[in-house]
C-alpha positions as CSV (number, residue, x, y, z in Angstrom):
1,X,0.0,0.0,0.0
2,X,1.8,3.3,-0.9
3,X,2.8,6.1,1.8
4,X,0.0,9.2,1.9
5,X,2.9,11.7,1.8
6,X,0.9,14.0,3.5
7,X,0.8,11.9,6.4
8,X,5.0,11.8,6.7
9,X,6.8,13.9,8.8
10,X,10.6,14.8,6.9
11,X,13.3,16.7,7.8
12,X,16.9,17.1,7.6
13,X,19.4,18.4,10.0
14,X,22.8,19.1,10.4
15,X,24.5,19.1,14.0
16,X,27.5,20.9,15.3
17,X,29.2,17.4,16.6
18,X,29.9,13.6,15.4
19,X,28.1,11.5,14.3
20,X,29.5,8.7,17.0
21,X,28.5,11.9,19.9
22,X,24.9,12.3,18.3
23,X,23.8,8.5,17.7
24,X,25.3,8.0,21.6
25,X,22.7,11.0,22.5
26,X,20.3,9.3,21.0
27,X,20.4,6.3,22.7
28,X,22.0,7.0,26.2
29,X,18.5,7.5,28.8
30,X,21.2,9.6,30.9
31,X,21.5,12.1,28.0
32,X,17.8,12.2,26.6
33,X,16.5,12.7,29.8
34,X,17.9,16.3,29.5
35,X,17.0,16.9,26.0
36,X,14.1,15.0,24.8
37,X,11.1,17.1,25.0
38,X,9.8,20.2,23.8
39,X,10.9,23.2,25.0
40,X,9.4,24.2,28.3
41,X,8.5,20.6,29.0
42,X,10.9,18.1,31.0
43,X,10.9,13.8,30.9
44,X,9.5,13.2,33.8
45,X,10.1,9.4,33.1
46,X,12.4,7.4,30.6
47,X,12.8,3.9,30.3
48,X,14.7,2.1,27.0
49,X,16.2,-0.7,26.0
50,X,18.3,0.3,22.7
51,X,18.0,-3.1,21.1
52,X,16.1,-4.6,18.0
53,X,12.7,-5.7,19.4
54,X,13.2,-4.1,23.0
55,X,11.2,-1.0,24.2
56,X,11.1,2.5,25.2
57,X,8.7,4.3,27.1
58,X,8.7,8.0,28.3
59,X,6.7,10.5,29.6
60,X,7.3,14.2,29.2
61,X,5.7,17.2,31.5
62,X,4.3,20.5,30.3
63,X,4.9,23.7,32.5
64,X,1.0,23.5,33.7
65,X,2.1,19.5,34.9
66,X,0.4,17.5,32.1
67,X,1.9,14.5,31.2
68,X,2.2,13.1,28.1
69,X,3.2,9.6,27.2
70,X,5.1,7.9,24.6
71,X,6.4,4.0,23.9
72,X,7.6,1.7,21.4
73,X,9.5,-0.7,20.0
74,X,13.0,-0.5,18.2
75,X,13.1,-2.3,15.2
76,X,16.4,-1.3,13.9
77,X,19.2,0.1,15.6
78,X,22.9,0.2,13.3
79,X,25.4,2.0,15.1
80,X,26.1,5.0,14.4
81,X,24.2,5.3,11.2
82,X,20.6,4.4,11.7
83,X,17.7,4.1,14.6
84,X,14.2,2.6,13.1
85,X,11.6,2.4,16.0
86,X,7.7,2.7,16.9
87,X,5.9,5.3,18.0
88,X,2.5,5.2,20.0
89,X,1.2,8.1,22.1
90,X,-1.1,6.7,25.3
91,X,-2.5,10.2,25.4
92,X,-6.6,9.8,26.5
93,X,-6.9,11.5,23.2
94,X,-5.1,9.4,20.8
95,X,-5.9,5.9,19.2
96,X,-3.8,3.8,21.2
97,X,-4.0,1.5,18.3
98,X,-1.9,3.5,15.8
99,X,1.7,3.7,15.8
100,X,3.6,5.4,13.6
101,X,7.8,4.9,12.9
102,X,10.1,6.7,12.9
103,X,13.4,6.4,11.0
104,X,16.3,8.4,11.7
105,X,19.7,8.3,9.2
106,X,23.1,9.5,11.0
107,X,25.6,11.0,8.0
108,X,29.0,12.2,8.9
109,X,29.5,15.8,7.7
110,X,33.3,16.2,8.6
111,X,32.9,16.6,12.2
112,X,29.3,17.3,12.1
113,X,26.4,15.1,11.5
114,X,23.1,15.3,9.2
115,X,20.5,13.3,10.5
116,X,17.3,12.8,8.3
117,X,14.3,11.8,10.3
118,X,10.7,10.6,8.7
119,X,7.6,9.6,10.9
120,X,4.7,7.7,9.3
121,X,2.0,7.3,8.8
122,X,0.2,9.9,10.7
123,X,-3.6,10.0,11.2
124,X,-4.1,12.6,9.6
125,X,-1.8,15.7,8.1
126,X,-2.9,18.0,11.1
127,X,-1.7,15.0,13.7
128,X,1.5,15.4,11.1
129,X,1.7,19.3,12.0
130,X,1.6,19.3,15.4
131,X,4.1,16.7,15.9
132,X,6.5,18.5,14.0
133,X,6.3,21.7,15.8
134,X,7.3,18.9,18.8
135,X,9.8,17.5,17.1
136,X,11.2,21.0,16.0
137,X,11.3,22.2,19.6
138,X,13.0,19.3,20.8
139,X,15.8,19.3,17.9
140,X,16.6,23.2,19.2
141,X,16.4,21.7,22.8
142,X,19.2,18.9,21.2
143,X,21.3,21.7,19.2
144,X,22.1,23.4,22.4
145,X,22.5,20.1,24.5
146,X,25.1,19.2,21.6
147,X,27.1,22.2,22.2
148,X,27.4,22.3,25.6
149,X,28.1,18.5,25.7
């Protein structure tokens, strides 16, 4: 069955570090913890298991102390070039039926890294919007974690 394009999340990225220091970010709890979330919200909880066919869970917290939360599996995990995993929201509001994945390609750059990233299949394209201005905020939040790393 072919994509509804409209329903993909893409971007591109390039980061000020390597590739080696931005997959580990990616995959160390210690350093998404700080990171991984949109600005003004923190993870309240993590929990992952960076391995083909393990899990990950997390919840994040806005500033007015709703909590949001996330799981999933990881499907494909090639060090330091490639991280393929589920994505299911257990918000009251969302169809905890549907899952999208996400697929995120680590390049070297010299000594910085692009990293394309696709989600699909969304529900619908404004489900697509509104994670991206998530998943915008959170790659800033990353950017400046990079640097000061």
């Amino acid at each position: 069955m072919p994509v509804a394009e409209e329903r993909v999340l893409l971007f591109a990225r390039v980061f000020d570090a390597p590739r080696s220091l931005v997959f580990r970010a990616w995959t160390d709890p210690k350093q998404l913890v700080k990171w991984f979330a949109p600005e003004g919200f923190s993870v309240a909880f993590l929990e992952m298991d960076v391995r083909p066919g393990s899990t990950w869970r997390k919840c994040m917290r806005s500033p007015e102390g709703l909590e949001y939360w996330r799981r999933g599996v990881y499907l494909e995990v090639v060090k330091p070039e490639r991280l393929v995993f589920t994505y299911i929201s257990d918000d009251p509001a969302s169809d905890p039926e549907h899952e999208t994945v996400v697929t995120m390609i680590f390049e070297d750059q010299g000594a910085k890294t692009l990293m394309t990233f696709r989600q699909q299949e969304f529900e619908s394209a404004a489900a697509r919007d509104s994670h991206q201005f998530g998943w915008g905020s959170c790659m800033d939040r990353f950017a400046l974690y990079l640097q000061e790393a």
